[in-house]
N, C-alpha and C positions, 0 to 999 in steps of 0.2 A: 283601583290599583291595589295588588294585593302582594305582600315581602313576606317572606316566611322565615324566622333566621332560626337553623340548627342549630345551638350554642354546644358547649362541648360538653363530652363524653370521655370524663379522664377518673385513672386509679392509679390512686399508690399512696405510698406514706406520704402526709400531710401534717401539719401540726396548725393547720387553719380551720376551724369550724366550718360547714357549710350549713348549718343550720340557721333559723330564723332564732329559735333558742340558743341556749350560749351553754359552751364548756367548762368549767371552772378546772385546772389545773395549779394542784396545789403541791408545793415542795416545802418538806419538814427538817428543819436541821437543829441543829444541839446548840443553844447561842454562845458558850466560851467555846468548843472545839470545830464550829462549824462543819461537823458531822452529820451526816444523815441520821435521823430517826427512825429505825427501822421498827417495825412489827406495832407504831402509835397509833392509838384509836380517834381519826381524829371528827367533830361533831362538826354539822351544817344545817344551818337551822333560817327559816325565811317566815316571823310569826303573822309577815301583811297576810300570807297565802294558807297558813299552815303546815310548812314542807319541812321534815325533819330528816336528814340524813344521816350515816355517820359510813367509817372504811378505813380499813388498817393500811398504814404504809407500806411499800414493797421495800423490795432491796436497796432502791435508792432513794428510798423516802420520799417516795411521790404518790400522790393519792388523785383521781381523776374523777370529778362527779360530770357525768354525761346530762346533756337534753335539756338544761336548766331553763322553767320561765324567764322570765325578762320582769315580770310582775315585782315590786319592793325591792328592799336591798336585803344582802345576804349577811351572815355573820357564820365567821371559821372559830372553833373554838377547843380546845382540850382539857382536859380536868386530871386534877394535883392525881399523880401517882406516886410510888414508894421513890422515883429516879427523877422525876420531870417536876417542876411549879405548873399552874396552869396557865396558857396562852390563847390569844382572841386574837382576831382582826375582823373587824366592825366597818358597817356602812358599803359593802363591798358593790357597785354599780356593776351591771351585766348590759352589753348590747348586743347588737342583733349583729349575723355573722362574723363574729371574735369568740376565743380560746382567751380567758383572761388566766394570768396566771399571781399567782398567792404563793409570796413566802413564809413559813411559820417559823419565828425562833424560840425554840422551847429552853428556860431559865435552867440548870442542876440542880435541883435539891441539896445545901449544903447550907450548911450555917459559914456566914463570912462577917467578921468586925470592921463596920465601912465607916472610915471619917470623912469623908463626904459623896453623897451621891448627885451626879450631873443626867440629865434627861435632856435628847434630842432630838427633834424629829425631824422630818425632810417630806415636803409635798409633792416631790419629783417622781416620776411612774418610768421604770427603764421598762419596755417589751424585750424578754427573754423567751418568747414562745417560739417567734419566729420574725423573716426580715422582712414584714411591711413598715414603711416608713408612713406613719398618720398619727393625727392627734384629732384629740375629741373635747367637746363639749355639753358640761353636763345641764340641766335644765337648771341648777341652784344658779349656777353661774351665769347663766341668762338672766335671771329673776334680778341679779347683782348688776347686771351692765347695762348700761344706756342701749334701747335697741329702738334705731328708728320705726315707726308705725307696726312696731312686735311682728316684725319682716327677720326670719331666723336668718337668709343668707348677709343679712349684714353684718350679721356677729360675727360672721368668718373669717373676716378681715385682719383677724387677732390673733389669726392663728397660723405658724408657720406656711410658706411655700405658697400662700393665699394672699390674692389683692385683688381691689377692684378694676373690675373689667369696664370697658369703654365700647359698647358694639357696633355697628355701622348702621342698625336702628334704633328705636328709643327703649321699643320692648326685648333688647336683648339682654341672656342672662348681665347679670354685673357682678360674677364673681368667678376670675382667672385663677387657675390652680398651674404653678409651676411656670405660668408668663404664658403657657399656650390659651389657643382661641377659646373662650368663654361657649361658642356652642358646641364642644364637646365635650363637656362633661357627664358626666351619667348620675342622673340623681335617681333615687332609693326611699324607697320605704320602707323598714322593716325587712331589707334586702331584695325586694319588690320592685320593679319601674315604675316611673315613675317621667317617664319621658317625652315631649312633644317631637315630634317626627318629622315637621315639615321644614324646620327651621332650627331647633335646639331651644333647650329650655328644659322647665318643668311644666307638669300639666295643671297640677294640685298646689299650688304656694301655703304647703302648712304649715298656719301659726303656733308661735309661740307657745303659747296653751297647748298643742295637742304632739311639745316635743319633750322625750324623756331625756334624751341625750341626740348630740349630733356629731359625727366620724367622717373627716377628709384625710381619704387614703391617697397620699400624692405619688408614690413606688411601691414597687416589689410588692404589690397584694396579690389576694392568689389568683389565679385563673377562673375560680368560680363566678370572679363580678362581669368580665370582662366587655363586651358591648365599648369598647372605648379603648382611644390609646391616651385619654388625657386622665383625670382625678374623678375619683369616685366622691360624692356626698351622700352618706348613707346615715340618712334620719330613724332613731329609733321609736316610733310612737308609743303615750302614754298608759296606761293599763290600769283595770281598779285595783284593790285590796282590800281586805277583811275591812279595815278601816274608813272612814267614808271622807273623803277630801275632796275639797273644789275652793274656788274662785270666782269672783265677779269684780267687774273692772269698769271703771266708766274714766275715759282721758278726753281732754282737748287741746286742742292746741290753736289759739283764738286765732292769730294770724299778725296784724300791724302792730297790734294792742303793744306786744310785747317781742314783735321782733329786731334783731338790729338791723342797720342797714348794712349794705355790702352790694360790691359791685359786681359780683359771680350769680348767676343765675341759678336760682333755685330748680330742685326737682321733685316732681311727686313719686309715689312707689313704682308708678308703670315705667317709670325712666322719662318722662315727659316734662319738660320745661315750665317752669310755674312763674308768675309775677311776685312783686311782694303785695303783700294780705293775703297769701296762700292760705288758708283755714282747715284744720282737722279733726272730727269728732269719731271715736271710736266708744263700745260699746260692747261687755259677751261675758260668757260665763264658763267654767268648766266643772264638770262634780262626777267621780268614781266612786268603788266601791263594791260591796257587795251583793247579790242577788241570795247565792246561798253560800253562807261561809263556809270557805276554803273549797269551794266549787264552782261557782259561778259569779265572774270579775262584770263590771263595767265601766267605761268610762265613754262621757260626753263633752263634747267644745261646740261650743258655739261664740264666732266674732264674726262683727259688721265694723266698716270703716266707710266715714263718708266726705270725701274731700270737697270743699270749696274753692272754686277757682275764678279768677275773673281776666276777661281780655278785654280790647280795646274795639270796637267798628268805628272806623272813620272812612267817610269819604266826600270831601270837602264841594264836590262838583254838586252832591247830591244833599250838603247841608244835616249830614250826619256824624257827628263826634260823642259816642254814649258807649258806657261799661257794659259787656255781657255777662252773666253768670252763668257757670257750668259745673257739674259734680262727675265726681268718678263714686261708683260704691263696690265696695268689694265683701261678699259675704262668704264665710267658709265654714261649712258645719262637716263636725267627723264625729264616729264613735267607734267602740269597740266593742266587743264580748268576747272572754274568753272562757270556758268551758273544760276542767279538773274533770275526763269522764272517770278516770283511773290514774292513777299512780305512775303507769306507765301509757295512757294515750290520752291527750289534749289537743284542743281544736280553740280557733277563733276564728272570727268574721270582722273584718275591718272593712268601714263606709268612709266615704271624702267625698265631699260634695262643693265643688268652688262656683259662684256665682260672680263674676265682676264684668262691669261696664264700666268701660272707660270714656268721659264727657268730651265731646269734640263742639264745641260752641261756636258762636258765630264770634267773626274779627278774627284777633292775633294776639299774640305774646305782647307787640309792642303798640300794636294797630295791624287793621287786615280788613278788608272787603269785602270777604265773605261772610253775607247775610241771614239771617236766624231759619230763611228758609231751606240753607245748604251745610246747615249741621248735621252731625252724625254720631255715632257712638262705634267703639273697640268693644267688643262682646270677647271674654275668653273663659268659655264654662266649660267644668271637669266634674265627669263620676268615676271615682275607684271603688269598685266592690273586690276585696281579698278574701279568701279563705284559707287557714292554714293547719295540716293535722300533724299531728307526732306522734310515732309511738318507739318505744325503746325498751330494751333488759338488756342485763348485763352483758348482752355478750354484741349487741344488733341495733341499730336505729335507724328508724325510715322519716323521711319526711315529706309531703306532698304540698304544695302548695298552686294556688292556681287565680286570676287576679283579670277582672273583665274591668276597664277602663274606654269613655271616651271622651272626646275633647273637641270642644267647637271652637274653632277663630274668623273671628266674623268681622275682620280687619274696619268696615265703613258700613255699617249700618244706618242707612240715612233717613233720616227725620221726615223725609216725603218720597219714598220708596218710585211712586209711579209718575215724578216729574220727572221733564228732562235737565242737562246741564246747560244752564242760561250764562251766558256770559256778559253784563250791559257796558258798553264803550260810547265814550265821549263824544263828537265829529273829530276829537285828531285819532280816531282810533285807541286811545290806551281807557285799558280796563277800570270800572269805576264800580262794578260789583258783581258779585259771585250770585247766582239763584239758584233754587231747585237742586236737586242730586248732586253728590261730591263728581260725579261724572266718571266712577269705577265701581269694581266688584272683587270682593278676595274674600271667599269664605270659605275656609276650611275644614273638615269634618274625618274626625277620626275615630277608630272603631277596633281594639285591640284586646286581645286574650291571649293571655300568658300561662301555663304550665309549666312548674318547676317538679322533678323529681328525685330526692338526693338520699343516698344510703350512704352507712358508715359501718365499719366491722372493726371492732375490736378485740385482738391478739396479743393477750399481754403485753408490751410496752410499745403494740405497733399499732397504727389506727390506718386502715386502708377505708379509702372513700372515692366514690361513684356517685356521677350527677348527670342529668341531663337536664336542659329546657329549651323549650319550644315557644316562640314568640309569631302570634300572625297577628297583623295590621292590616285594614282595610282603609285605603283615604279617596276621598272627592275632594276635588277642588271645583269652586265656583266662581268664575269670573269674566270679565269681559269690558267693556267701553259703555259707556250710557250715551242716546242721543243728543247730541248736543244743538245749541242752537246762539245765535250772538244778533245783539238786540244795540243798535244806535241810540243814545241817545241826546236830545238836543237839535 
């Protein structure tokens, strides 16, 4: 089967980025008259990358720096003139498809006799660019909060218009944006898809380590994301810098040793029901950086999670009461390169690679009858290959980007593929154990490339922009009944 979707093709004044890079829109004003600064020189400076900018105020004291990496953070800055002190704002985070906007207040030159000076600050960010209603999360602030098995959409939780979802299966998303259904939201990469087709979801579950920042757009975003009528989650991945940074992490989490009890059923990350002595061992590393300074970026993640789980096989007719052990392992390797060819054109290459099997054992949560030879495993593996180019002058930016992705779900993969499904019954007829094959089939296989195409023009205080993309999907489905067969016994 093959969907091809046309997305759109619109122009006009915008004041939303379409880019994978970010806008910086900065407004200068006079701090006692709260006046525009006109004709100020103002400096922009990014030393992870090397990027130095500077541009005079217009009439309204607005100064617009186009195309910006994502790479470090930025800093706005001014220097003492005959009329002005000099002013900074520091740490400035960029993410992917946003216009961030910066206000600078510039101090009068003046000599003033103060009996006391008070200092305030405020952590609160109003968006005066335009009316998208979304909030975001930066990666410090992950680093700061409790995040179960370093799974980002649980942090979302925290964040307005956002709660967890309840699906009508175990593997469905669990995070409701505005109270609607949990499979339709549209997750992002890098402003990328990032999306399962058959069912809703994501395809790539990227950890922790491989996030810079994360944005839930719940209204009013623009038209560019669209694919959905419910919240966008748009992930910005991590990028190197001049500087060389990484991580390595080793967690457990024993299980009985130290858990409490409680009468609520636990869950592992697939959304799957767990006993108590659930056990978790996780493991990974991440390291950026340079190839060639202020030219050539990289960044690597690598994480493995391995859970331990244990059910119950009873079945009393047949003098069987013993624990089973079963694992899920989930491995997610991603990297990046980004590539400074010029001043005005840059390129990178984004890879994601998810590996997880989900442990389907013999028995039950509580007890179950089904036998070591009619376990099976949940297969859900993802490759994202992304490429993205920019080029921009002052007057013109294009942006190409284009993103082959596929995704296996291999619902029951069973542990004896070429038995059939046995069923063995007592003489009163009820069921005393499960054999051979889960006794179905549900594999799914997806196969998709993406093209994005996006221009911008800029006209003195007007930005006119123009986008297209083009998404085709290819999907199989595999499935059917296994032969069955029912066995007396006694």
């Amino acid at each position: 089967m093959k969907k091809l979707f046309l997305l759109c093709l619109v122009m006009g004044v915008a004041a939303h980025s379409f880019a994978q890079t970010a806008d910086l829109d900065v407004t200068v004003r006079e701090l006692t008259r709260q006046q525009a600064a006109v004709g100020q020189l103002i400096y922009l400076e990014n030393p992870s990358i090397g990027l130095t900018q500077s541009a005079q105020t217009d009439a309204n004291g607005k100064v617009l720096f186009r195309s910006l990496p994502l790479n470090g953070t930025y800093r706005l800055f001014t220097k003492e003139t005959d009329t002005y002190l000099e002013s900074s704002a520091d740490n400035i985070d960029l993410r992917a498809n946003f216009r961030r906007g910066v206000t600078l207040l510039l101090p009068s030159k003046r000599e003033v006799n103060l009996a006391e000076v008070k200092v305030s600050t405020s952590a609160s960010r109003i968006n005066t660019t335009n009316a998208e209603v979304s909030s975001e999360i930066t990666s410090k602030q992950v680093e700061e909060l409790p995040v179960e098995g370093r799974d980002i959409t649980r942090v979302l939780y925290r964040l307005p218009n956002v709660s967890q979802a309840t699906g009508f299966f175990a593997e469905a998303p669990n995070v409701s944006i505005n109270g609607a259904n949990a499979l339709f939201n549209n997750y992002l990469i890098d402003g990328m898809d990032n999306n399962e087709r058959f069912l809703g979801g994501q395809k790539f579950a990227i950890p922790v380590g491989f996030v810079r920042n994360v944005s839930v757009l719940t209204n009013n975003y623009s038209v560019e994301f669209g694919n959905t009528g419910n919240g966008i989650i748009n992930i910005t991945s991590k990028s190197g810098s001049n500087q060389t940074t990484g991580e390595v992490f080793l967690l457990s989490r024993p299980g009985s040793v130290i858990d409490a009890q409680t009468s609520y059923p636990l869950r592992d990350l697939s959304g799957n029901q767990v006993k108590d002595g659930f056990a978790r061992y996780q493991g990974g590393f991440g390291i950026g950086g340079a190839l060639v300074k202020n030219k050539t970026f990289y960044y690597l993640n690598v994480e493995h999670t391995t859970d331990v789980k244990d059910n119950l096989l009873n079945s009393p007719q047949l003098g069987i009461n013993e624990t089973v052990r079963g694992t899920n392992r989930f491995t997610y390797i991603s990297g990046k390169i980004d590539q400074f060819w010029t001043d005005r054109f840059k390129s990178s290459i984004r890879v994601n690679v998810g590996q997880v099997a989900i442990g389907r054992q013999a028995g039950g949560l509580t007890g179950g009858i089904a036998f070591p030879s009619a376990a099976n495993a949940q297969d859900r593996n993802s490759v994202l290959i992304a490429s993205r180019n920019t080029y921009t002058t002052d007057r013109f930016a294009s942006e190409t980007n284009i993103q082959y992705s596929s995704f296996r779900w291999n619902y029951a993969r069973p542990v004896n593929p070429n038995s059939p499904d046995v069923t063995v019954q007592d003489p009163t007829g009820q069921s005393i154990a499960y054999l051979g094959h889960p006794g179905y089939l549900f594999d799914s296989h997806e196969n998709t490339v993406q093209l994005q195409q996006k221009f911008s023009f800029y006209r003195g205080n007007h930005t006119f922009r123009a986008g297209a993309e083009v998404i085709s999907a290819r999907h199989r489905l595999f499935g059917g009944v296994i032969p069955t067969a029912v066995t007396r016994f006694g």
